[in-house]
N, C-alpha and C positions, 0 to 999 in steps of 0.2 A: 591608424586611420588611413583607407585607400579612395581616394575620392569621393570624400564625402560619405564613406561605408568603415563601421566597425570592422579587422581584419579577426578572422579565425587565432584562436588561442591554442598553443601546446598543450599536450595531455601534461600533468604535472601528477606528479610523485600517486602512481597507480601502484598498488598496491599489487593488484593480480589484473590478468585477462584471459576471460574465460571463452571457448570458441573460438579461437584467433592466439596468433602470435602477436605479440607487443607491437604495436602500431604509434607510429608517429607521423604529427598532422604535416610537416612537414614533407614527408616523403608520400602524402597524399593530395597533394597539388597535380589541378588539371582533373580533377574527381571533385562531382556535386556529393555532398554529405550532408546526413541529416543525424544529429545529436540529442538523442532522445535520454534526458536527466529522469531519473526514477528513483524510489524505495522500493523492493520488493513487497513488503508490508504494507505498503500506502494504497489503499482503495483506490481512488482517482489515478493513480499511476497505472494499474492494474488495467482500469477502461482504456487509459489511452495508449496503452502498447498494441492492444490488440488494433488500433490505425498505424502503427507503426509499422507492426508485422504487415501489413494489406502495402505500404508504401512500396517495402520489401520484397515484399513479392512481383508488385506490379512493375518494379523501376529497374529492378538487378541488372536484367538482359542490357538497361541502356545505360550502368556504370555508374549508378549511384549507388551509394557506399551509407550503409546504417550502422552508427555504432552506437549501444547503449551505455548511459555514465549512468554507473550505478553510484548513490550519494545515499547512505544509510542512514534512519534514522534512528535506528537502535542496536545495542553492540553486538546483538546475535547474526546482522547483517553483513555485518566485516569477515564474518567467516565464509568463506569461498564453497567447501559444502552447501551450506546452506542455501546459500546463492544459484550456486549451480542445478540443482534437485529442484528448486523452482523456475528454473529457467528450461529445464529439460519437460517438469511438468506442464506449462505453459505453452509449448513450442517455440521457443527463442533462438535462433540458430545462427543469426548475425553477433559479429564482437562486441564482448560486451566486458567496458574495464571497470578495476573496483576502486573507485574513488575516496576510499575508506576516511580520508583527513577531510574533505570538501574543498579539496585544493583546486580542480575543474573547476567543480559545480561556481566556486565563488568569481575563477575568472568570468564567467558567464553572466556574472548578477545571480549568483543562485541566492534564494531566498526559500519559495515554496517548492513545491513538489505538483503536479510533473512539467517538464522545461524541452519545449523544442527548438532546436537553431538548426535554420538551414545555412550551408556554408557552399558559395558557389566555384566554378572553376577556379578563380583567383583567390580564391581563399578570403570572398567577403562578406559578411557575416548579410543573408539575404534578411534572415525575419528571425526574431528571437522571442519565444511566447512562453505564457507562464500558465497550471489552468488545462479545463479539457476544452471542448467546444470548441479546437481551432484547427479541424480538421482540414476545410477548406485551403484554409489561409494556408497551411503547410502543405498540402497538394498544390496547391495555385505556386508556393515559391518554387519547389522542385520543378514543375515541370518549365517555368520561365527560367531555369537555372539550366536545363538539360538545354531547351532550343537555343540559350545563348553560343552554347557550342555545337550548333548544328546538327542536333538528334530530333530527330520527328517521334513525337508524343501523339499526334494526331488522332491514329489507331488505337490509344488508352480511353479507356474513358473515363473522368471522373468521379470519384465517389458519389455517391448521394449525400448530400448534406443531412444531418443527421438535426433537427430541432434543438435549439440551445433550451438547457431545462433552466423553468421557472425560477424564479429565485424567492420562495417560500419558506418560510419560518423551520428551523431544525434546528434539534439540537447538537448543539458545536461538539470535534470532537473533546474526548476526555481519557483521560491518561491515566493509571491506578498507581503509579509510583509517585516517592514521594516527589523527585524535581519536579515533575511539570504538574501534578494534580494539583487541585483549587481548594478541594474540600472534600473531608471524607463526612460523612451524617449521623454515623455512630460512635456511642461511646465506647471509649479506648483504654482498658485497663490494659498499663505497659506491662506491668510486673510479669502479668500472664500470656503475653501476645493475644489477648481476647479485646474482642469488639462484640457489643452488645446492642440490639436495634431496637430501642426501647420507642422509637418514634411514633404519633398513631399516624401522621401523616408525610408522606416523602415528597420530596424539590424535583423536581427534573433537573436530570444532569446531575444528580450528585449521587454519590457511592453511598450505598449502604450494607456494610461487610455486618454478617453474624456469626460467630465463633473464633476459630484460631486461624489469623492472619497474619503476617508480617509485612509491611508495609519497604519495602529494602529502594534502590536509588529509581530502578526503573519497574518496578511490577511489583504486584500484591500476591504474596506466596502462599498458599495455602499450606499450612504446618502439621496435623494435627490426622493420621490414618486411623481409619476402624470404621465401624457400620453407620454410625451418626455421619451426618450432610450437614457440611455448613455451607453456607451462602453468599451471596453478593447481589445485591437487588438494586435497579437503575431505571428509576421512571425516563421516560424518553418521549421526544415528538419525532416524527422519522416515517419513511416508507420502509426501506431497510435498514437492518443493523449485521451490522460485523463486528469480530475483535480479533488482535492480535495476540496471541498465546505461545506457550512453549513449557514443554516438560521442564522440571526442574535439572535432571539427569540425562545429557544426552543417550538416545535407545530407550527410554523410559517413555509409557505412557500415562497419560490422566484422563478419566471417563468424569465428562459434566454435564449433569444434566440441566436441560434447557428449559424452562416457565415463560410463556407469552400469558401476562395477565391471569398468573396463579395456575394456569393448565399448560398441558403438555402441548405444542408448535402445533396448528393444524396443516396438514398438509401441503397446502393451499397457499400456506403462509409462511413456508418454511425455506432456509435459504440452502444454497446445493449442498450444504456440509451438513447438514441436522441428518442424523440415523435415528432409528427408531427400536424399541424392547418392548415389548408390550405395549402396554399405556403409554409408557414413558417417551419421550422425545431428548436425544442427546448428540453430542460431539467426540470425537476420541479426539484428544491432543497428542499429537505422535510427534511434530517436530515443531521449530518456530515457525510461525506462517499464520498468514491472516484466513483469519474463519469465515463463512458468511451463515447466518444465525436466521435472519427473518429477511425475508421479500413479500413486502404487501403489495396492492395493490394501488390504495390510498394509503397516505399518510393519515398519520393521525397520534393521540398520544396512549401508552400503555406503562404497562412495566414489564421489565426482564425479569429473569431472577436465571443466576446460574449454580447450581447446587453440584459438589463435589465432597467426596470423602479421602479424595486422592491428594496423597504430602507430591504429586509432582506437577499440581497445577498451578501455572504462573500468569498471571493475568497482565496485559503490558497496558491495551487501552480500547476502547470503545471507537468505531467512528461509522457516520449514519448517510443515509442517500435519501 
């Protein structure tokens, strides 16, 4: 503690860093920083890099320093590939270390996902938020961080504050493996790895697998190749829907096709990753990486349905805006 201010914490036991030679907080004293904690996978992480990147852009010339703590939420994150191919995709160009154990994330208070700390000349910790919608709040500390040591901001201008969204009924996310999932909906003959959807009526939020699945620690695998489509069906209340997936075989792809409400995604309604085959409305799963499936307009409630014949589709989880 420095008068009355949190101090700045060491990077601890990083794994990798990507963009950047290994950096220590220490030897970045006399530099405003901003610490931007993420999943690459995680939606809300995703929105709020892109105010990061804008920080980034706007502050560089006047010596503030972005460094992204990457704090994974699933083990296909830990791999530095992976990581990278998303960050390249994204335009990420600031360092960014991989916190693979949440050794950072925890000095910080890490809990949720995504975590900004602005960190001033002296290394004290100005504002540490958890959450999107605190775009202001972290431009307002940076640039009260840069005048402390005599850099004129004057000539920036500040973001637009961007309207904090409503806080309207959705459904929470949901996870297809077994640690963190609640409830699968169909019956589960083990002997066969089959799931059977004998329901007439489905829950929101809850999984409803038909055919050959395997349920393993973090994703729902689809087992079982040839012409026949099995399923995974998920009433939902929601504007949009995402999910996070991954081939079973790294280089390997899996083709799923996409159901909004029994039919194929209308256009309209389709989120930037849905392709299209005729009638059909689908996804390729080419690497681990979050999908985005539907963008409505209004909220409201439907159901998914994601149909594959592919032994390389791996389901991790569902999460909605």
């Amino acid at each position: 503690m420095l008068f009355g201010y949190d101090t700045a914490k060491e990077f601890g036991q990083i794994a990798h860093w990507l963009n950047s030679e290994p950096l220590l907080m220490q030897d970045l004293k006399g530099k405003v920083i901003l610490l931007d904690f993420f999943a690459y996978s995680c939606i809300n992480c995703r929105r709020a890099i892109e105010h990061v990147k804008k920080m980034h852009e706007k502050y560089k010339s006047k010596g503030l320093v972005v460094i992204g703590v990457h704090a994974p939420e699933f083990e296909f994150e830990k791999v530095p590939q992976n990581l990278q191919k998303t960050l390249d995709t994204i335009s990420v160009r600031y360092p960014v270390a991989m916190d693979n154990e949440h050794t950072t994330w925890y000095l910080y208070g890490g809990q949720y996902w995504p975590r900004q700390v602005v960190i001033d000349g002296q290394q004290r910790i100005l504002l540490n938020v958890t959450g999107e919608s605190h775009g202001k709040e972290v431009e307002t500390a940076i640039r009260k961080a840069l005048q402390e040591k005599g850099l004129d901001v004057t000539q920036i201008p500040l973001e637009e504050e961007e309207p904090s969204p409503l806080r309207l009924r959705q459904t929470p996310e949901i996870y297809a493996g077994f640690f963190r999932n609640e409830g699968i909906g169909s019956t589960h003959i083990e002997s066969q790895d089959l799931y059977e959807d004998k329901n007439e009526e489905h829950k929101e939020g809850v999984l409803y697998p038909q055919g050959y699945w395997k349920q393993n620690y973090e994703y729902l695998h689809h087992l079982k190749a040839g012409s026949e489509e099995d399923w995974v069906l998920l009433p939902f209340h929601a504007q949009e829907v995402n999910i996070v997936a991954m081939p079973y075989n790294t280089g390997e792809k899996a083709k799923v096709y996409v159901e909004l409400d029994s039919m194929p995604v209308p256009k309209e309604k389709a989120g930037k990753d849905i392709l299209y085959e005729g009638k059909r409305s689908y996804i390729l799963v080419d690497r681990p990486e979050l999908y985005r499936l539907i963008a409505m307009k209004e909220r409201g409630t439907h159901e998914l349905k994601l149909l594959t014949a592919s032994q390389e589709f791996c389901l991790l989880s569902f999460t909605f805006g």
